[in-house]
NUNU-374657 format. One record per residue (C-alpha): residue in one letter; x, y, z. Coordinates in steps of 0.02 Angstrom, whole numbers. Example, Ala and Ser with C-alpha at 12.3 -4.5 7.8 and 13.67 -1.06 7.14 Angstrom:
2
<node><r>A</r><east>615</east><north>-225</north><up>390</up></node>
<node><r>S</r><east>684</east><north>-53</north><up>357</up></node>
This chain:
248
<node><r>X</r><east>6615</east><north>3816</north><up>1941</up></node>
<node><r>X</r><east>6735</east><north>3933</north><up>2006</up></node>
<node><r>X</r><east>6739</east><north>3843</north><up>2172</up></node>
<node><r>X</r><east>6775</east><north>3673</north><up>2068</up></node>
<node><r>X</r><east>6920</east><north>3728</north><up>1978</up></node>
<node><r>X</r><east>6998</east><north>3802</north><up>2164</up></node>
<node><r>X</r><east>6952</east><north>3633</north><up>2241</up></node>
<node><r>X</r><east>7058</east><north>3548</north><up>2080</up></node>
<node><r>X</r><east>7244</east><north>3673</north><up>2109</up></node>
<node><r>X</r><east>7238</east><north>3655</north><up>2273</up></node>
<node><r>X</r><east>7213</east><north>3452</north><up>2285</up></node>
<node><r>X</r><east>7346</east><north>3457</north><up>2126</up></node>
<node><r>X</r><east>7466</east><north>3555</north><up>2230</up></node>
<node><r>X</r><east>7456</east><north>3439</north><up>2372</up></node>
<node><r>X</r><east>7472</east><north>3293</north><up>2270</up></node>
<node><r>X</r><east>7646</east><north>3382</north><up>2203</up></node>
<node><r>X</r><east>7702</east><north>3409</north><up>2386</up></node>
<node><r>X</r><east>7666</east><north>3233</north><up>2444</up></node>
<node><r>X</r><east>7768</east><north>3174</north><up>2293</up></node>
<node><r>X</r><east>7922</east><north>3295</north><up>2342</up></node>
<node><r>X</r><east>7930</east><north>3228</north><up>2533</up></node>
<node><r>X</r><east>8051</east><north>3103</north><up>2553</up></node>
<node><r>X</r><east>8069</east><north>2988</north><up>2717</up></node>
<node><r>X</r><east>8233</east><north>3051</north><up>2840</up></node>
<node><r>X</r><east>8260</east><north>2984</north><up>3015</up></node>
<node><r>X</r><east>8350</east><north>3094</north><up>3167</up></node>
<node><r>X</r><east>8545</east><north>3048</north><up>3172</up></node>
<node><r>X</r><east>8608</east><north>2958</north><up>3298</up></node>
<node><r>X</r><east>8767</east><north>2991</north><up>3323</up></node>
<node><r>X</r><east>8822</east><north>3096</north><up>3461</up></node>
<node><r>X</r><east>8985</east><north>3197</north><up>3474</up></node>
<node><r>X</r><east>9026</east><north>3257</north><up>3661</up></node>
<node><r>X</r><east>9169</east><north>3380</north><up>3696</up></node>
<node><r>X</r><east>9285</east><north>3337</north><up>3833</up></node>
<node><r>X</r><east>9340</east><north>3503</north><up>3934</up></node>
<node><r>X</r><east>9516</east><north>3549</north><up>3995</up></node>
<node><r>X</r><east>9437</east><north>3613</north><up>4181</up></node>
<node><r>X</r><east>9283</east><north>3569</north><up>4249</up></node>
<node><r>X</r><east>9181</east><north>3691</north><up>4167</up></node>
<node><r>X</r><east>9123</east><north>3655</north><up>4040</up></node>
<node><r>X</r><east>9132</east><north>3839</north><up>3959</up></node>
<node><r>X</r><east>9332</east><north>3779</north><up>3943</up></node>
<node><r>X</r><east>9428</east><north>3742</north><up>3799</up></node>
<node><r>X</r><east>9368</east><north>3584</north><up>3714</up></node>
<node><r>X</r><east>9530</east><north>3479</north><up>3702</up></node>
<node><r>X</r><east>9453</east><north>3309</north><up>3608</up></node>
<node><r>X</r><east>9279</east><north>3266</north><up>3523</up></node>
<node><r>X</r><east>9228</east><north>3097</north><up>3565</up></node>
<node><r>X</r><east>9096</east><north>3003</north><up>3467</up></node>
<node><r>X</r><east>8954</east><north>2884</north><up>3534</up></node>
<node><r>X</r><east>9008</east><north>2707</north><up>3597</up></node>
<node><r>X</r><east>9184</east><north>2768</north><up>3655</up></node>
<node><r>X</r><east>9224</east><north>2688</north><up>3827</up></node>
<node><r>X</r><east>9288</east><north>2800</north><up>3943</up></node>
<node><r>X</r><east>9360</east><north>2768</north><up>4129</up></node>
<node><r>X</r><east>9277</east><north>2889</north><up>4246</up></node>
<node><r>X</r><east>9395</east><north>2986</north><up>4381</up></node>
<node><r>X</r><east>9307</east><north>3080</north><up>4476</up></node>
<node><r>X</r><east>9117</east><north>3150</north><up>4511</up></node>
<node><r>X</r><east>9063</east><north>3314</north><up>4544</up></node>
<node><r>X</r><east>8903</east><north>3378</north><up>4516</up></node>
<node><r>X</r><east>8837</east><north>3381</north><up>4325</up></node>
<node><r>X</r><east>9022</east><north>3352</north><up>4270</up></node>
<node><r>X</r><east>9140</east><north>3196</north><up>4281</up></node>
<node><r>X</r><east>9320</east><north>3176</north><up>4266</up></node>
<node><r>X</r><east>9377</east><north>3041</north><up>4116</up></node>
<node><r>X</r><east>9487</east><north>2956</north><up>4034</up></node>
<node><r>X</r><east>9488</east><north>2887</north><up>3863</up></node>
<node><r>X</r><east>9580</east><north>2735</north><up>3791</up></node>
<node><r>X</r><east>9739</east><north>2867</north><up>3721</up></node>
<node><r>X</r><east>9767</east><north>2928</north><up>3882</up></node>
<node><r>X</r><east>9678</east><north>3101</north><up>3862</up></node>
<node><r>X</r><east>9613</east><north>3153</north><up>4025</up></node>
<node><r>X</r><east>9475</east><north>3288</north><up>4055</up></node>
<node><r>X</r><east>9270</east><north>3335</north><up>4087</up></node>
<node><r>X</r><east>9111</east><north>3307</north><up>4021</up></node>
<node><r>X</r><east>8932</east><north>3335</north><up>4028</up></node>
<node><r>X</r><east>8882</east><north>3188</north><up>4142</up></node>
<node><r>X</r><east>8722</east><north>3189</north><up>4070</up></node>
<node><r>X</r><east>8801</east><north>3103</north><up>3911</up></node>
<node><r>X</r><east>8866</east><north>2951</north><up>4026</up></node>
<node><r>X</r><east>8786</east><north>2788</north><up>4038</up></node>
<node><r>X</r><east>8828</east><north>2618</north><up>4112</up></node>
<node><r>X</r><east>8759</east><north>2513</north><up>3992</up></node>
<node><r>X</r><east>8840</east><north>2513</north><up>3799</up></node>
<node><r>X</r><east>8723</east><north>2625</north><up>3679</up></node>
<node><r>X</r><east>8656</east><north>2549</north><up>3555</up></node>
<node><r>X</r><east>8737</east><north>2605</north><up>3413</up></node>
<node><r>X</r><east>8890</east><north>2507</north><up>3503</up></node>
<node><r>X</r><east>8784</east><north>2349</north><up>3502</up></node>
<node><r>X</r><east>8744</east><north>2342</north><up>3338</up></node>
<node><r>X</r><east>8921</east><north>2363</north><up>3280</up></node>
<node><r>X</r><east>8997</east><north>2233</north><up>3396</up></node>
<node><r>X</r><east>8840</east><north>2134</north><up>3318</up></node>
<node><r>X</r><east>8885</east><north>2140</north><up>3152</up></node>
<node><r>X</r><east>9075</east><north>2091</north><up>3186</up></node>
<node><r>X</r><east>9023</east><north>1961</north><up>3280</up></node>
<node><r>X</r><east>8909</east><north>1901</north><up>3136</up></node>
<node><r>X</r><east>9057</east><north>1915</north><up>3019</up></node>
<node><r>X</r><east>9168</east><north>1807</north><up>3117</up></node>
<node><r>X</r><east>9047</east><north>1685</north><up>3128</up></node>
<node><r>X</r><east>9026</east><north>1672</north><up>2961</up></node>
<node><r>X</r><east>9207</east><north>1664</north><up>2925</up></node>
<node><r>X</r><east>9207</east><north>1524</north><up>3050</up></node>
<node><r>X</r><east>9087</east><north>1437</north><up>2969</up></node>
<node><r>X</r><east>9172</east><north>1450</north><up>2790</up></node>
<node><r>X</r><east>9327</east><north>1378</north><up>2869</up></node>
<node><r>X</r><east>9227</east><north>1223</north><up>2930</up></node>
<node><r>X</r><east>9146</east><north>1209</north><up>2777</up></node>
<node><r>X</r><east>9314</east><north>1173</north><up>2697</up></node>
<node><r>X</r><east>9387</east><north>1082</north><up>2818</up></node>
<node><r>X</r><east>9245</east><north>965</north><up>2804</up></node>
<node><r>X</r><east>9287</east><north>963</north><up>2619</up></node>
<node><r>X</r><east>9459</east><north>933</north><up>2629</up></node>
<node><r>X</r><east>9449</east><north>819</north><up>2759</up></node>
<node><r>X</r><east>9294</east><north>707</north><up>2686</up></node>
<node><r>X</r><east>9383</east><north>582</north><up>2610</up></node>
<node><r>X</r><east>9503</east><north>551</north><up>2740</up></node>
<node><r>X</r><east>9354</east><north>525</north><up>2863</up></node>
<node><r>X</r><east>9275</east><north>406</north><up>2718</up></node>
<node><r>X</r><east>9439</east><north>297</north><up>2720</up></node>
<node><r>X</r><east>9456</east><north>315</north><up>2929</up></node>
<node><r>X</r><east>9256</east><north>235</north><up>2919</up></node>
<node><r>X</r><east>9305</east><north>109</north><up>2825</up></node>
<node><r>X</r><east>9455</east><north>51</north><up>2887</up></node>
<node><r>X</r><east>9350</east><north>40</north><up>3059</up></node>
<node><r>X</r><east>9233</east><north>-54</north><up>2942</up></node>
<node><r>X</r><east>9345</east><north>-177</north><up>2892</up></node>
<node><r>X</r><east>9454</east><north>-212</north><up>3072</up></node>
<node><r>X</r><east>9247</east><north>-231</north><up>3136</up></node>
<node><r>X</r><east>9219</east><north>-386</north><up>2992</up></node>
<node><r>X</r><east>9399</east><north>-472</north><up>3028</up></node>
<node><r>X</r><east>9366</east><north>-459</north><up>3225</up></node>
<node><r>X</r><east>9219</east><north>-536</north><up>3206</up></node>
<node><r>X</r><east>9291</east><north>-667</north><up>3083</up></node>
<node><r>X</r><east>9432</east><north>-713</north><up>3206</up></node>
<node><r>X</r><east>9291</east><north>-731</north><up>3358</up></node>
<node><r>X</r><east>9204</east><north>-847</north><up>3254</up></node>
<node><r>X</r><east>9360</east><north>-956</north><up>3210</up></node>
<node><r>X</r><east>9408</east><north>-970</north><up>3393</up></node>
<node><r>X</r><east>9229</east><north>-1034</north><up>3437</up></node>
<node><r>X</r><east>9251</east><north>-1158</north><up>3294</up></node>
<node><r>X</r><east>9424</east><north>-1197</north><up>3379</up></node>
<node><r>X</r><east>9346</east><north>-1220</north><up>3526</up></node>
<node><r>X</r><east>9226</east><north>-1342</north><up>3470</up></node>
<node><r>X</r><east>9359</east><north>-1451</north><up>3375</up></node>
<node><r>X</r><east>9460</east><north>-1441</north><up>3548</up></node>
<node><r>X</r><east>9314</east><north>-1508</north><up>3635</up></node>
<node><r>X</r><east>9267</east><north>-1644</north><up>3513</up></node>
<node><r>X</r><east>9458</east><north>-1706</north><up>3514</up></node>
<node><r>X</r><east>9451</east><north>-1723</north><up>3700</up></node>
<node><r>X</r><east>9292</east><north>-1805</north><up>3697</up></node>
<node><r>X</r><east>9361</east><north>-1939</north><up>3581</up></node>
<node><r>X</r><east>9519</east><north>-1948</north><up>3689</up></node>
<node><r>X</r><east>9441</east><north>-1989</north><up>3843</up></node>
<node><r>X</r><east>9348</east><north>-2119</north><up>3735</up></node>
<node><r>X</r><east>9486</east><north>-2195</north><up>3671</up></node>
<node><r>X</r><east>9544</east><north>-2191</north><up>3869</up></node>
<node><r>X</r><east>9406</east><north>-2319</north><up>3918</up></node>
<node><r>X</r><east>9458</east><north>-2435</north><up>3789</up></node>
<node><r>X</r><east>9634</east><north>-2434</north><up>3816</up></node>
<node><r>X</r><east>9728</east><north>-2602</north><up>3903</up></node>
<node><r>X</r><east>9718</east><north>-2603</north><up>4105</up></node>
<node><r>X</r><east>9877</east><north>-2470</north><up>4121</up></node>
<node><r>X</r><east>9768</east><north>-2340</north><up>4056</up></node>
<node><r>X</r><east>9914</east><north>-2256</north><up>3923</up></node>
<node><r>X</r><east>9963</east><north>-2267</north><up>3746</up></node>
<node><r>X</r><east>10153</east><north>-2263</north><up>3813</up></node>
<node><r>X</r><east>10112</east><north>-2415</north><up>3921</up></node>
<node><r>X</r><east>10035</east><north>-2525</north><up>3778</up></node>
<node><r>X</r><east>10177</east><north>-2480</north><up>3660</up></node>
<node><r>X</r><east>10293</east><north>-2534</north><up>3814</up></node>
<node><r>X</r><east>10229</east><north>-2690</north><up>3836</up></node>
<node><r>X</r><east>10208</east><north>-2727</north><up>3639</up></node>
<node><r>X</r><east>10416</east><north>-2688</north><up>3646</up></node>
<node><r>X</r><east>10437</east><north>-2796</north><up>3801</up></node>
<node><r>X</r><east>10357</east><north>-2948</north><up>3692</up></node>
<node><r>X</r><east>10454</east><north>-2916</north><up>3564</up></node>
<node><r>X</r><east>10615</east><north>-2893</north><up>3658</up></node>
<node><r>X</r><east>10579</east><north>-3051</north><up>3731</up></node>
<node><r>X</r><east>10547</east><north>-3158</north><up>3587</up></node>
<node><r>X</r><east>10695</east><north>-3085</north><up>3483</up></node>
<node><r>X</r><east>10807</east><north>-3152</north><up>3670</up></node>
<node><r>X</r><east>10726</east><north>-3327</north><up>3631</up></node>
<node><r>X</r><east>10775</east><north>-3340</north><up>3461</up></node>
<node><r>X</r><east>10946</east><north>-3281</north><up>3497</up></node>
<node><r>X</r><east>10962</east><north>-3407</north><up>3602</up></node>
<node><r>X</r><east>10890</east><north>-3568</north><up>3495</up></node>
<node><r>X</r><east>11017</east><north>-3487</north><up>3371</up></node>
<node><r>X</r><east>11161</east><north>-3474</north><up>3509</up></node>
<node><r>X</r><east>11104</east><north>-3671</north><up>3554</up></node>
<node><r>X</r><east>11098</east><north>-3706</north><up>3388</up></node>
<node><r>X</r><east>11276</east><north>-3640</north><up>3331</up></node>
<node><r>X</r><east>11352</east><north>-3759</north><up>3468</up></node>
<node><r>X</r><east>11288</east><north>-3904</north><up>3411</up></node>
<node><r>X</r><east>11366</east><north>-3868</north><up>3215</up></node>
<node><r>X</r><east>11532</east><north>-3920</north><up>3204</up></node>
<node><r>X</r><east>11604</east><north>-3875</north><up>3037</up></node>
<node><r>X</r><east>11606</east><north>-3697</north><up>2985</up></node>
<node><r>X</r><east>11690</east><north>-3710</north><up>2821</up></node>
<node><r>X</r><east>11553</east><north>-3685</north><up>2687</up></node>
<node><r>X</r><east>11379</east><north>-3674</north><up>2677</up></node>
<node><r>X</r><east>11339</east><north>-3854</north><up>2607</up></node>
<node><r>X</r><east>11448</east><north>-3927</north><up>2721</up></node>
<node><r>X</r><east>11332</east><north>-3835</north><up>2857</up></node>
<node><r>X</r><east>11182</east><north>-3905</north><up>2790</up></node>
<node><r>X</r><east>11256</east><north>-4092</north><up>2778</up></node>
<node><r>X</r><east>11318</east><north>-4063</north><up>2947</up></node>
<node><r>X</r><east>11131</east><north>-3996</north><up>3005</up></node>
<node><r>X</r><east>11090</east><north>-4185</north><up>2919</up></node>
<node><r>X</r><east>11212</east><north>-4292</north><up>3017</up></node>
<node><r>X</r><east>11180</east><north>-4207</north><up>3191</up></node>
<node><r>X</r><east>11080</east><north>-4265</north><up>3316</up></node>
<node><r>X</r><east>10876</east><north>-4249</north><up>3325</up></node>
<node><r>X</r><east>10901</east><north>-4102</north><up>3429</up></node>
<node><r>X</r><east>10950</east><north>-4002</north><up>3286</up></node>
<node><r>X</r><east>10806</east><north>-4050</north><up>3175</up></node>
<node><r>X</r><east>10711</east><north>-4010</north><up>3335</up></node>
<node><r>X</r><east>10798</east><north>-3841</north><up>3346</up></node>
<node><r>X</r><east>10767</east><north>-3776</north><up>3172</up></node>
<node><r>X</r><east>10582</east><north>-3824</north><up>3196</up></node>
<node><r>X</r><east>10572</east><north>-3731</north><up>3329</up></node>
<node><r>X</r><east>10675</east><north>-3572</north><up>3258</up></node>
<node><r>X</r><east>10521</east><north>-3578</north><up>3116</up></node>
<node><r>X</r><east>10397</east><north>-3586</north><up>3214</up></node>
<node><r>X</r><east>10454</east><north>-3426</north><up>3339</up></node>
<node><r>X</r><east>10514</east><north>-3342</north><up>3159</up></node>
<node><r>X</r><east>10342</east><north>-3380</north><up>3132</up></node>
<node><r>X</r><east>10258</east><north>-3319</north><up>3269</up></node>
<node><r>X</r><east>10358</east><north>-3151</north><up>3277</up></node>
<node><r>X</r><east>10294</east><north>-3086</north><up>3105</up></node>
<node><r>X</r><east>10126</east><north>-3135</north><up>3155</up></node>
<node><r>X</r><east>10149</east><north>-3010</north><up>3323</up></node>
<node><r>X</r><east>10226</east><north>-2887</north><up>3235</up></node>
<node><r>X</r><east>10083</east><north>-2871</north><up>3089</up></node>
<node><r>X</r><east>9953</east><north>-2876</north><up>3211</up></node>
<node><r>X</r><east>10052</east><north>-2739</north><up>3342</up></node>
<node><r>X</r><east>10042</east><north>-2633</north><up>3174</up></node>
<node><r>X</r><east>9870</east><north>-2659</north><up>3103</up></node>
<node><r>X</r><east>9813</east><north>-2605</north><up>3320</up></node>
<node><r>X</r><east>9930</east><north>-2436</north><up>3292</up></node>
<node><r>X</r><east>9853</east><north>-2409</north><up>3149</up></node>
<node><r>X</r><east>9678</east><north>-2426</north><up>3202</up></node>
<node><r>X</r><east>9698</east><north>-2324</north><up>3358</up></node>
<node><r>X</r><east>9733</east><north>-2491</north><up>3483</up></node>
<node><r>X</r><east>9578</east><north>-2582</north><up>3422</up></node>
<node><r>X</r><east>9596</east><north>-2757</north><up>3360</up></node>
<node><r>X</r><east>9531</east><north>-2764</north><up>3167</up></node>
């Protein structure tokens, strides 16, 4: 019984010393004292913490001649040098790099805000220049094929045309007709004037027309006729223009 109730303090006191301990880890950083001479039993004229860079001088033994970044010159333990950064110094530069990234990102972030609708209207500007170019390409084609049509129906017309093969030379010779026929009747009329000999009043024409000889009668019958004929040309000369050169 006695045994039991040892057995219970002592697990009791454990339990209470377990509860007490706490976790603790072994610091890491290091402070190294930079000597006036090169021993290191001199006066310590700077402390310099872990990660600080430091231009070596000179070697000699266990000691080594430095530098620091403020100019301050003097020895150390060499056994507290290393080449490569520690790694205290690693995780700093880390987390600064990790901040400017972030802040980097942030500053996208709202750019792409800002900028979001001006890209929006950029797209569819692009959008709409893409719709009219294609709109223009497919008028020209359908230019294109009206061009060709109207050159198919010209050399067409071509074949049909009189033997001089033009427009210009059809309308030519329709004027040289007419020329010609308008010469004729000025003549009759120029034949016809001689042969009236009063030119008083217009009765006395007409009697005078009466009492001439038959080749006045003969004269006027001819002027109707070729009066005649002319407007007959000249309708049909305008119904062919009309119609393209073809005889309706």
């Amino acid at each position: 019984m006695l045994r039991l109730r040892i057995m219970m303090v002592l697990l009791g006191g454990l339990s209470s010393m377990a509860a007490a301990a706490e976790s603790a880890f072994v610091i890491d950083k290091l402070l190294v004292g930079v000597h006036r001479d090169s021993d290191l039993n001199s006066a310590i004229i700077k402390v310099l913490p872990t990660g600080t860079q430091l231009q070596v001088l000179e070697r000699k033994d266990q000691i080594a001649k430095v530098t620091d970044a403020d100019g301050i010159t003097g020895w150390v333990d060499a056994a507290y040098l290393m080449a490569d950064p520690p790694a205290a110094k690693l995780l700093v530069d880390a987390r600064q790099e990790r901040q400017m990234l972030v802040e980097r990102i942030k500053q996208l972030e709202a750019k792409n805000t800002v900028g979001a609708p001006e890209e929006q209207v950029a797209v569819g500007k692009v959008d709409l220049l893409t719709n009219e170019n294609t709109e223009l390409k497919s008028q020209v084609s359908s230019l294109k094929l009206k061009g060709s049509s109207l050159e198919d129906q010209l050399k067409a017309r071509a074949t049909t045309l009189a033997p001089d093969g033009s427009v210009g030379g059809e309308l030519r010779k329709a004027n040289a007709e007419l020329s010609a026929v308008l010469q004729e009747v000025q003549q009759r009329n120029a034949e016809l004037a001689a042969q009236v000999v009063s030119d008083t009043a217009l009765g006395q024409l007409g009697g005078a027309l009466r009492l001439s000889s038959p080749w006045g009668l003969a004269g006027c019958g001819l002027l109707i006729v070729l009066s005649f004929g002319a407007g007959l040309y000249c309708m049909d000369y305008l119904n062919r223009r009309r119609h393209g050169g073809f005889r309706i």
